[in-house]
LOMIVEX-936116 format. One line per 3 residues: number of its first residue (from 1); for each residue z, x, y of N, C-alpha, C. Coordinates in steps of 0.05 Angstrom, whole numbers. Layout:
BEGIN
NUM) Z X Y Z X Y Z X Y; ...;
//
This chain:
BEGIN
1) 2806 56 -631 2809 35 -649 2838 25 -650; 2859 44 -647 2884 42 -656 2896 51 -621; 2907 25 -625 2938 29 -594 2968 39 -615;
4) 2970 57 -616 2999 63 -628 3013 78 -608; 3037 57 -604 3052 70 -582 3065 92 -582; 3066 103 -598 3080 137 -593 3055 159 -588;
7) 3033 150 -575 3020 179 -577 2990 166 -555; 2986 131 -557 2960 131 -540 2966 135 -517; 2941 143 -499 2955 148 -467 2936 136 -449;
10) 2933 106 -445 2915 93 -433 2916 87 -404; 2905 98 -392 2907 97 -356 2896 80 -343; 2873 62 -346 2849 58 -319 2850 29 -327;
13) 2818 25 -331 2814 0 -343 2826 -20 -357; 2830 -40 -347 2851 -58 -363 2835 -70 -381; 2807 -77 -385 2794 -87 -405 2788 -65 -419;
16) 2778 -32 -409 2775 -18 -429 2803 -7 -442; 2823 -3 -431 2850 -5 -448 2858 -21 -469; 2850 -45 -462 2846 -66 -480 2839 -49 -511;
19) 2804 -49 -506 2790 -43 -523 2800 -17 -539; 2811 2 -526 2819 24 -541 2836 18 -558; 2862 4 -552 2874 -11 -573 2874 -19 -595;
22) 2846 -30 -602 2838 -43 -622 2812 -40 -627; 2788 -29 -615 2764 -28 -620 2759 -18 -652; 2745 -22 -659 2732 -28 -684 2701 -40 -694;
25) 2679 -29 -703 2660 -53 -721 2664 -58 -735; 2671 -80 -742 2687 -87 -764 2664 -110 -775; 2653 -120 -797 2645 -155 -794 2660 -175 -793;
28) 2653 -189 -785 2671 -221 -780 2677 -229 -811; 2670 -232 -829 2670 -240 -852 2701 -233 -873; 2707 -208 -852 2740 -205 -878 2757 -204 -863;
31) 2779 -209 -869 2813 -206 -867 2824 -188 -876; 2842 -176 -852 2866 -155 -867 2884 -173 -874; 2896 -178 -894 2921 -188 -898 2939 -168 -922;
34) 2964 -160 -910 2976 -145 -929 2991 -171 -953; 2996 -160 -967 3005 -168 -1006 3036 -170 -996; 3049 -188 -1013 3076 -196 -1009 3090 -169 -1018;
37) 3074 -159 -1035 3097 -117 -1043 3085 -100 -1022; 3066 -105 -1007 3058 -90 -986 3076 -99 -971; 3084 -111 -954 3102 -122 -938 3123 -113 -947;
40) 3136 -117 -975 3165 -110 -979 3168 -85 -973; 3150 -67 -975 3148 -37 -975 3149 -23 -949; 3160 -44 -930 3149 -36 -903 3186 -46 -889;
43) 3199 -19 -882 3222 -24 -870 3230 -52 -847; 3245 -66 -839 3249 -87 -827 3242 -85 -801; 3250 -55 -782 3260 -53 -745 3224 -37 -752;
46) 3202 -59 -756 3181 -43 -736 3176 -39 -712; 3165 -21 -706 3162 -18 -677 3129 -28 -671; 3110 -21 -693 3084 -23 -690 3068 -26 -719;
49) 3055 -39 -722 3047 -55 -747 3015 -54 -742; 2995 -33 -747 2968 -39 -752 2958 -47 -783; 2937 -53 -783 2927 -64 -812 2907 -71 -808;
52) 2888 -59 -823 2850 -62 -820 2837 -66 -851; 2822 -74 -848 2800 -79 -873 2789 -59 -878; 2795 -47 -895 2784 -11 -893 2753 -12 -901;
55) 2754 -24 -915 2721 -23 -940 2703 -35 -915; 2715 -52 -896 2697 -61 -875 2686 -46 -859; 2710 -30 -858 2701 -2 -829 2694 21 -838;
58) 2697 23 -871 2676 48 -877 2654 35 -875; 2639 8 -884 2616 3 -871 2601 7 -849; 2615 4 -829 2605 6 -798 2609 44 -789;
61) 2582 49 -786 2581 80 -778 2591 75 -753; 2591 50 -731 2603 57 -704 2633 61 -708; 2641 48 -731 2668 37 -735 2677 72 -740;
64) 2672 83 -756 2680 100 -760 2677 127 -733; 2653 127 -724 2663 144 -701 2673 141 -680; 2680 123 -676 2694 102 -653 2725 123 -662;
67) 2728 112 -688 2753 121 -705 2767 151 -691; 2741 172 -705 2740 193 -700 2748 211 -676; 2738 187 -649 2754 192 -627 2779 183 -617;
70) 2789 161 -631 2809 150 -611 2833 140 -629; 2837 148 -660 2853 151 -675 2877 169 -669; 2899 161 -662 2919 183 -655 2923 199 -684;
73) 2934 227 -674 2941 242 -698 2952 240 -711; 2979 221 -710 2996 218 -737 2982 201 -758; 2962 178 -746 2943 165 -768 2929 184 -776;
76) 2904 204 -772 2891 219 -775 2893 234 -802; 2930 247 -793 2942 258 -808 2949 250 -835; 2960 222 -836 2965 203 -863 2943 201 -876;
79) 2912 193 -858 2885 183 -881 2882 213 -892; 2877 226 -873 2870 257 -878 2884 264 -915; 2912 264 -916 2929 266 -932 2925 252 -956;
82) 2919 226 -954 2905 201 -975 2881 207 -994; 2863 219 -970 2843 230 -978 2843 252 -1003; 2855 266 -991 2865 295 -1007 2872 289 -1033;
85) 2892 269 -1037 2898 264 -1062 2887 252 -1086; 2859 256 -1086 2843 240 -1099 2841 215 -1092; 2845 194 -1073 2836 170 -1073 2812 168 -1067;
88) 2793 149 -1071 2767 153 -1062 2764 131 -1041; 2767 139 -1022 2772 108 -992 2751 93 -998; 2725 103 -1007 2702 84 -995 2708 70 -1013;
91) 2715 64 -1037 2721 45 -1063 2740 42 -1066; 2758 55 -1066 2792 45 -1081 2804 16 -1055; 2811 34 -1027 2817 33 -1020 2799 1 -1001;
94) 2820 -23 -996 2810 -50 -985 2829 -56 -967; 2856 -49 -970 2864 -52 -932 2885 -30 -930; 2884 -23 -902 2894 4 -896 2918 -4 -875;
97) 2934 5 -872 2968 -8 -854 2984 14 -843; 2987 21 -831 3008 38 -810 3031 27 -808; 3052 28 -805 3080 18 -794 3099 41 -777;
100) 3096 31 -765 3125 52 -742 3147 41 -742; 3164 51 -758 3190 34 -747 3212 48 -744; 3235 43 -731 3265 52 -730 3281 50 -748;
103) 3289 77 -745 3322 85 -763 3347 75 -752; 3341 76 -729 3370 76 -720 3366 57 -687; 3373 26 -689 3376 16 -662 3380 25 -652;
106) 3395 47 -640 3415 61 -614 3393 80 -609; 3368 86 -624 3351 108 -611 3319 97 -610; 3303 117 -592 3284 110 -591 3263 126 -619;
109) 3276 143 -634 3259 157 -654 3257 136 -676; 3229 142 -683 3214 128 -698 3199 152 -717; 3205 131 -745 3179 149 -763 3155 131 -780;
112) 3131 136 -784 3111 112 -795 3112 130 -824; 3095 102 -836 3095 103 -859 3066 86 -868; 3047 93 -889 3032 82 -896 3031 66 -916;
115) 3012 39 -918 3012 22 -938 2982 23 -952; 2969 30 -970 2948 15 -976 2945 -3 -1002; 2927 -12 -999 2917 -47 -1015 2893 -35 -1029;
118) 2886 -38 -1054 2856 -34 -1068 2860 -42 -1097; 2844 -27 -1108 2837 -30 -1137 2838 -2 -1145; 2864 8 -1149 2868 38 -1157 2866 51 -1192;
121) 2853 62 -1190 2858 69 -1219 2873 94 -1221; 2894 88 -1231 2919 102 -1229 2929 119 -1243; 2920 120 -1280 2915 120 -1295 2898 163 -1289;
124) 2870 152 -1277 2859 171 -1272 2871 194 -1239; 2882 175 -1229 2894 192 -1208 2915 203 -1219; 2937 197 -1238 2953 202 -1247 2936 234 -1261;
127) 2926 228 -1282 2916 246 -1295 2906 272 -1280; 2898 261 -1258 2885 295 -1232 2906 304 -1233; 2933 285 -1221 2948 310 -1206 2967 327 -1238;
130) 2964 315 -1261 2975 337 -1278 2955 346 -1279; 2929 345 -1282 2909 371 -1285 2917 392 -1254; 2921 388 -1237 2935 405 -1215 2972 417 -1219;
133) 2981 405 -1230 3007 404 -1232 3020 403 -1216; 3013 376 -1197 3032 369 -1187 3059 353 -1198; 3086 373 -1184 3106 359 -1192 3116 338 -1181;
136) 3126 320 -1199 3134 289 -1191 3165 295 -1177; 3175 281 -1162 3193 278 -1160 3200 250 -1158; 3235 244 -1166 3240 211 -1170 3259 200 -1146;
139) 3264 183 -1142 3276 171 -1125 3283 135 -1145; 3304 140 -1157 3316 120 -1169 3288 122 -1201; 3270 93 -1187 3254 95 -1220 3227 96 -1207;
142) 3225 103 -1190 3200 112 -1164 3193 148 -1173; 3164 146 -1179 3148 170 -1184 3140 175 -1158; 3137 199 -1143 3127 206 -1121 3118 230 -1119;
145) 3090 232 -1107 3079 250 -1111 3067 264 -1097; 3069 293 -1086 3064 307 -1062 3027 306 -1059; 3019 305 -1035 2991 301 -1022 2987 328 -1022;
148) 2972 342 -1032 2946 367 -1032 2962 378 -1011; 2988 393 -1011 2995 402 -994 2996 400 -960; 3002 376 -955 2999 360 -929 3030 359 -923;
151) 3055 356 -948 3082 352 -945 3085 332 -941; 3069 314 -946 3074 284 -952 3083 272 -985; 3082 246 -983 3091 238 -1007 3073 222 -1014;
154) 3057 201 -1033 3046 177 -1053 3070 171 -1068; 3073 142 -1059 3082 126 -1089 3065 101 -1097; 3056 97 -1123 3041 77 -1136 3067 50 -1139;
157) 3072 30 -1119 3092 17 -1127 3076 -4 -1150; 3057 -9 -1143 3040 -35 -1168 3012 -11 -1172; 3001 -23 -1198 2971 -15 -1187 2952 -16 -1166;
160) 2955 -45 -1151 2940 -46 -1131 2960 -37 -1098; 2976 -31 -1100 3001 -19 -1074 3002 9 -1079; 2999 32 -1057 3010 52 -1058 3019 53 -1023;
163) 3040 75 -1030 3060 78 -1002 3056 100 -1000; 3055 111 -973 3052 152 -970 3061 156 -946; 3075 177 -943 3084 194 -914 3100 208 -916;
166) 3109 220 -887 3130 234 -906 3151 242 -913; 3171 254 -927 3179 257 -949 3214 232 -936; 3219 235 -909 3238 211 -901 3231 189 -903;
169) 3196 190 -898 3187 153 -887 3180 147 -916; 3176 150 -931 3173 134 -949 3192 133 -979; 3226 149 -969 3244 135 -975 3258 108 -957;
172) 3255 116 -946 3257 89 -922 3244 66 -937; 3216 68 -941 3196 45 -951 3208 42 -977; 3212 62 -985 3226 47 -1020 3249 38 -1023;
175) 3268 42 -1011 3299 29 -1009 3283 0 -994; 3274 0 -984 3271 -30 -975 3249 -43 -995; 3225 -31 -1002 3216 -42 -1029 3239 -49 -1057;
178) 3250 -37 -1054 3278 -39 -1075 3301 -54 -1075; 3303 -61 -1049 3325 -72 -1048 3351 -74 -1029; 3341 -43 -1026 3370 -28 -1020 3371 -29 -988;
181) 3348 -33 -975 3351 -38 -954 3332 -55 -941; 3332 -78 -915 3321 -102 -909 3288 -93 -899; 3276 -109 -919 3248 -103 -901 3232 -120 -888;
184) 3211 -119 -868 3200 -137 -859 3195 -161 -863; 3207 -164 -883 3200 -193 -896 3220 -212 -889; 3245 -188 -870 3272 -196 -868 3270 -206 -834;
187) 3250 -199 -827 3239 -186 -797 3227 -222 -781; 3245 -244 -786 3232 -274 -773 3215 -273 -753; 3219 -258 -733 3205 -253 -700 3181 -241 -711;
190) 3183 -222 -721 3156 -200 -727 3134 -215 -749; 3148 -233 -769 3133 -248 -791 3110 -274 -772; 3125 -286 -751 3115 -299 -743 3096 -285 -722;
193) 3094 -268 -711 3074 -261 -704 3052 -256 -723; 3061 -242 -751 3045 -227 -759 3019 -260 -772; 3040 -280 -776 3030 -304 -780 3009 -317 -764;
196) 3002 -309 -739 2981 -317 -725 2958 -292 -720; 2947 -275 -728 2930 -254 -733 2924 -242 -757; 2930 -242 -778 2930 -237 -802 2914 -249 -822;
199) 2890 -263 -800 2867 -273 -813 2841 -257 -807; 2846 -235 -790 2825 -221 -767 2824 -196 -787; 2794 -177 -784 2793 -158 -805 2815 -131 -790;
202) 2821 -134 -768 2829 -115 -747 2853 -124 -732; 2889 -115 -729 2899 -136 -727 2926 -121 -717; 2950 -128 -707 2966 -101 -703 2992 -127 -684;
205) 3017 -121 -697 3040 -128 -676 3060 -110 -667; 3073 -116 -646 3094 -93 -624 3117 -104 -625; 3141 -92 -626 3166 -102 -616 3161 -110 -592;
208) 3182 -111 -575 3194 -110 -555 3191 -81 -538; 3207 -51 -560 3198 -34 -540 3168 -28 -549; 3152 -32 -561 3133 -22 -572 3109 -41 -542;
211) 3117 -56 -541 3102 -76 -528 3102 -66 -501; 3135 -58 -487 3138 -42 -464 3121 -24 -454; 3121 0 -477 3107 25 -473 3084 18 -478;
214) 3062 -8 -484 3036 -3 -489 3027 -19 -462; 3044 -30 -443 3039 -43 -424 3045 -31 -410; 3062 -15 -405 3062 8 -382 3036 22 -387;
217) 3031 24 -401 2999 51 -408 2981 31 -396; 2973 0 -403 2957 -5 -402 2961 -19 -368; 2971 -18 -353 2978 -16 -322 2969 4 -304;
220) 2968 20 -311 2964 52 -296 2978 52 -274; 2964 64 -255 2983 58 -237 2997 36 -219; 2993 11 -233 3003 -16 -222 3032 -10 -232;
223) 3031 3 -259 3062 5 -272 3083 15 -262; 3077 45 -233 3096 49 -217 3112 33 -196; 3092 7 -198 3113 -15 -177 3139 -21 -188;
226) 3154 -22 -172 3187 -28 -170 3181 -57 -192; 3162 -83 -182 3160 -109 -200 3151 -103 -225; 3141 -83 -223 3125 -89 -253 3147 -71 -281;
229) 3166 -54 -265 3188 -40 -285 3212 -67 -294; 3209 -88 -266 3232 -108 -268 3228 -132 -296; 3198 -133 -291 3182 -154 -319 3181 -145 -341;
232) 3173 -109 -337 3160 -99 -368 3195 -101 -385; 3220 -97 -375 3235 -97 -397 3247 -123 -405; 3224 -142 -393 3235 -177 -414 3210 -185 -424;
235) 3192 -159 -436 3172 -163 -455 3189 -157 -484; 3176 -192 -495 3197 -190 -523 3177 -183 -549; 3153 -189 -553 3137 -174 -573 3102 -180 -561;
238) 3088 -163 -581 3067 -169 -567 3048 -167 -594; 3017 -181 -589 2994 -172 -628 2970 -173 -609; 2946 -176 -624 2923 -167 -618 2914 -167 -644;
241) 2882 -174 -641 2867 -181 -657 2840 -168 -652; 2818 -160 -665 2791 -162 -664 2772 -173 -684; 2759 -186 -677 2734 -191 -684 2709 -187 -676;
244) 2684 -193 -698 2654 -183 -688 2633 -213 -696; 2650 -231 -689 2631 -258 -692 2608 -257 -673; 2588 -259 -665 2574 -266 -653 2584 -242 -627;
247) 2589 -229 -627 2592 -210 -607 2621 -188 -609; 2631 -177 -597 2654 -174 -594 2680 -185 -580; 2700 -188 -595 2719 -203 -586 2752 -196 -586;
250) 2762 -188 -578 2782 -179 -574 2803 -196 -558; 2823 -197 -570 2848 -215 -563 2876 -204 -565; 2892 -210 -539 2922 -188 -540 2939 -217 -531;
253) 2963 -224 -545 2978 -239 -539 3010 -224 -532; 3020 -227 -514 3042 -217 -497 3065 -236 -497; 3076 -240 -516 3108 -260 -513 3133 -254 -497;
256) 3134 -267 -479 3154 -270 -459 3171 -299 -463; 3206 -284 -440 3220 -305 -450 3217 -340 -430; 3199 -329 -409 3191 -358 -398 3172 -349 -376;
259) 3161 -378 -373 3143 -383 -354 3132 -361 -326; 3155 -355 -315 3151 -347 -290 3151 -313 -306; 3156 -306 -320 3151 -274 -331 3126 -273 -337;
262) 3114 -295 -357 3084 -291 -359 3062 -285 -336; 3069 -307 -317 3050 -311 -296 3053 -296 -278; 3078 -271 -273 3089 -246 -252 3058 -232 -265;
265) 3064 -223 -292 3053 -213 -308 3017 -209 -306; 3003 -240 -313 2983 -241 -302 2973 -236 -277; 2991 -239 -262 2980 -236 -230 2976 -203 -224;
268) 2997 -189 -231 3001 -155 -235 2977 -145 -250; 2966 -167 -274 2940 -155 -289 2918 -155 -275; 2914 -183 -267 2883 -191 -255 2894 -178 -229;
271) 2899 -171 -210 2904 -145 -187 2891 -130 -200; 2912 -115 -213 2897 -82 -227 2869 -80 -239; 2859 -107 -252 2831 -103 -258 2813 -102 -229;
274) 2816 -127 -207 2803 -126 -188 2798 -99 -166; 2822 -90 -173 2814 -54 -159 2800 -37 -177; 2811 -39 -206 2785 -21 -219 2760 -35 -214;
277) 2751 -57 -208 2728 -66 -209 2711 -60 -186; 2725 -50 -170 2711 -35 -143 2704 -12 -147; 2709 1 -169 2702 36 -165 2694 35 -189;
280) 2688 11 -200 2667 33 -230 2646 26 -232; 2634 25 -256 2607 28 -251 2590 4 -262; 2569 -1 -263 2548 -32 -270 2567 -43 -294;
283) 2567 -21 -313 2573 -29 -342 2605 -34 -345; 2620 -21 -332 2646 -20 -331 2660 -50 -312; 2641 -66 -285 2640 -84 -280 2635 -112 -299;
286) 2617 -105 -310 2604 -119 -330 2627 -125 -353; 2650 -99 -364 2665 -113 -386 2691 -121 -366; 2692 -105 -336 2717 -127 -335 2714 -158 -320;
289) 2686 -161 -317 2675 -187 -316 2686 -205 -350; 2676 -193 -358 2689 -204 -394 2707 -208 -406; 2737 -201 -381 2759 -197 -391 2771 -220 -382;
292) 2780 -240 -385 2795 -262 -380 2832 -257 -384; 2846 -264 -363 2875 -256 -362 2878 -281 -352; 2903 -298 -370 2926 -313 -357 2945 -316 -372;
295) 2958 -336 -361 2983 -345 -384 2989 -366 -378; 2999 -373 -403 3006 -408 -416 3034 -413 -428; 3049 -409 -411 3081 -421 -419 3093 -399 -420;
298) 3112 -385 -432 3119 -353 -436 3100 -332 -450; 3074 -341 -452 3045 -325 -457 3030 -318 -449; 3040 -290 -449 3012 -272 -426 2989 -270 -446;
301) 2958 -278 -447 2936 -276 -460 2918 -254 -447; 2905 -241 -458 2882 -226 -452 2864 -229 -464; 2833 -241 -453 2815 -238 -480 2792 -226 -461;
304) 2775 -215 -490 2757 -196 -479 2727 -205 -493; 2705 -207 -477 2689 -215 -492 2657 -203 -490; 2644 -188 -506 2623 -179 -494 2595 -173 -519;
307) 2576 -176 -520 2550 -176 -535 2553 -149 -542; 2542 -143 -572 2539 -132 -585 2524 -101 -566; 2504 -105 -550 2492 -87 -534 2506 -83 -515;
310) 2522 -104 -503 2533 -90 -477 2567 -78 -488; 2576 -80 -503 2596 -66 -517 2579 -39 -523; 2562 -37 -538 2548 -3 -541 2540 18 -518;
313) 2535 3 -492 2530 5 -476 2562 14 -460; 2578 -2 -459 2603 11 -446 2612 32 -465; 2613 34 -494 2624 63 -503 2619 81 -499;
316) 2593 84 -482 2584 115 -468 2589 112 -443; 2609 93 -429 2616 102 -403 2641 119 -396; 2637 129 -377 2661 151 -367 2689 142 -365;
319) 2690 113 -355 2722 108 -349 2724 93 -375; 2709 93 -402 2724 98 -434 2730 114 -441; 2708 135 -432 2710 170 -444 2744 181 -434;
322) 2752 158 -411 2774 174 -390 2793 155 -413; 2794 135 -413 2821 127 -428 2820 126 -459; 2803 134 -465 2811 141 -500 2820 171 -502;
325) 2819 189 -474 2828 208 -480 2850 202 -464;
//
């Protein structure tokens, strides 16, 4: 469901790489869109920005085992943690958000941090954790509160906003909810992406290096060419979308700084699909028949398109089984 670049490891298929990315059942009918204090709460230098309709995808039993396999562990770890603390996901909880972002330009280390959106009653969560005794600790006029022994943190910034991770990442998130330091909202390049997807229930944007490392994965071995190391480092951000309108639909947009980068780009993609398309199998032909690659000005596009059955049909094939693991 989730491409997060510090941990997915996608090799083969360029349309099923695609899909691992972002797969989801989600219904067509809702939008993730995070809250203007959700956003503030979310440091400026992301690296990787997912956000789903949660209440959507507890609906969908595929949605959720889909989840089950191809969720990297540091998300796993955060819901896992959420969970624990009395929230009740299938109700409280209405959109769910990851953020990876940087401390420090000069390095590649990154720490995430979680956002969620609902209808919390806070009041009564509050009240568990003194029936547990959990101790609060403060950070300026910020209550924060340890997760069922996970070593994470909760903060309730509104009733309907809470922030959790841990115990660095979500001082990070509150100095920039606060003030004290710039947050995504500060972020022009990343806003405007987040501005064209942020109507989809399933939805996610990349830096620059974030965008690097998910395009090297999603290359396999096209990515050891001498050309393709020369293009991947004038990839300037990248998003992706899913939907379940009338089928499945999946969409990756790739921003480059001109023309002739995009179209290196495309040509390196549709290659690498046309050799996987010789060695796999009916069904695995069949979605990278579905996969449409080009580009349109400094925009590399990928879209992916496939019926409700023949998407069920490719999740039990082997070269998915191979790149979600």
């Amino acid at each position: 469901m989730f491409c997060f670049v510090r941990s997915t490891r996608l090799r083969t298929s360029l349309a099923l790489a695609c899909l691992a990315a972002a797969v989801a059942a989600i219904p067509p009918a809702h939008a993730a869109q995070l809250s203007t204090d959700a956003q503030g709460a979310i440091p400026k230098d992301v690296q990787q920005l997912i956000v789903v309709d949660y209440r959507a995808m507890q609906n969908s039993q595929a949605a959720m085992d889909l989840k089950a396999r191809v969720m990297p562990p540091e998300l796993k770890e955060l819901e896992k943690a959420l969970v624990a603390s009395g929230i009740d996901d299938n109700h409280d909880v209405e959109e769910l958000a990851f953020a990876s972002f940087h401390t420090d330009p000069n390095s590649d280390s990154s720490k995430i941090v979680g956002v969620a959106q609902g209808q919390f009653s806070v009041p009564d969560i509050l009240a568990g954790f003194r029936k547990r005794k959990v101790k609060v600790q403060m950070l300026r006029a910020n209550k924060m509160y340890p997760m069922a022994g996970s070593g994470m943190l909760v903060c309730f910034v509104n009733p309907t906003t809470m922030v959790f991770g841990s115990s660095d990442a979500i001082k990070y998130a509150l100095n920039a909810r606060d003030g004290f330091a710039p947050s995504m909202l500060a972020n022009q390049p990343l806003m405007q992406q987040v501005s064209l997807v942020d109507t989809e229930p399933l939805w996610s944007v990349l830096d620059g290096k974030g965008t690097q490392l998910m395009m090297r994965s999603v290359m396999g071995q096209a990515a050891q060419l001498a050309d393709f190391e020369s293009v991947r480092k004038r990839l300037i951000s990248s998003r992706y979308s899913m939907n379940f309108n009338n089928g499945v639909k999946f969409n990756l947009a790739v921003v480059t700084p001109d023309t002739f980068t995009a179209a290196t780009m495309s040509s390196m993609m549709n290659a690498g699909a046309m050799y996987e398309k010789m060695s796999g199998t009916s069904t695995e032909k069949q979605a990278i028949d579905g996969t449409d690659i080009s580009s349109n000005a400094g925009t590399l596009n990928v879209n992916f398109n496939a019926s409700d059955s023949e998407f069920g049909t490719l999740l039990h094939s082997s070269l998915f089984q191979s790149v979600v693991h």
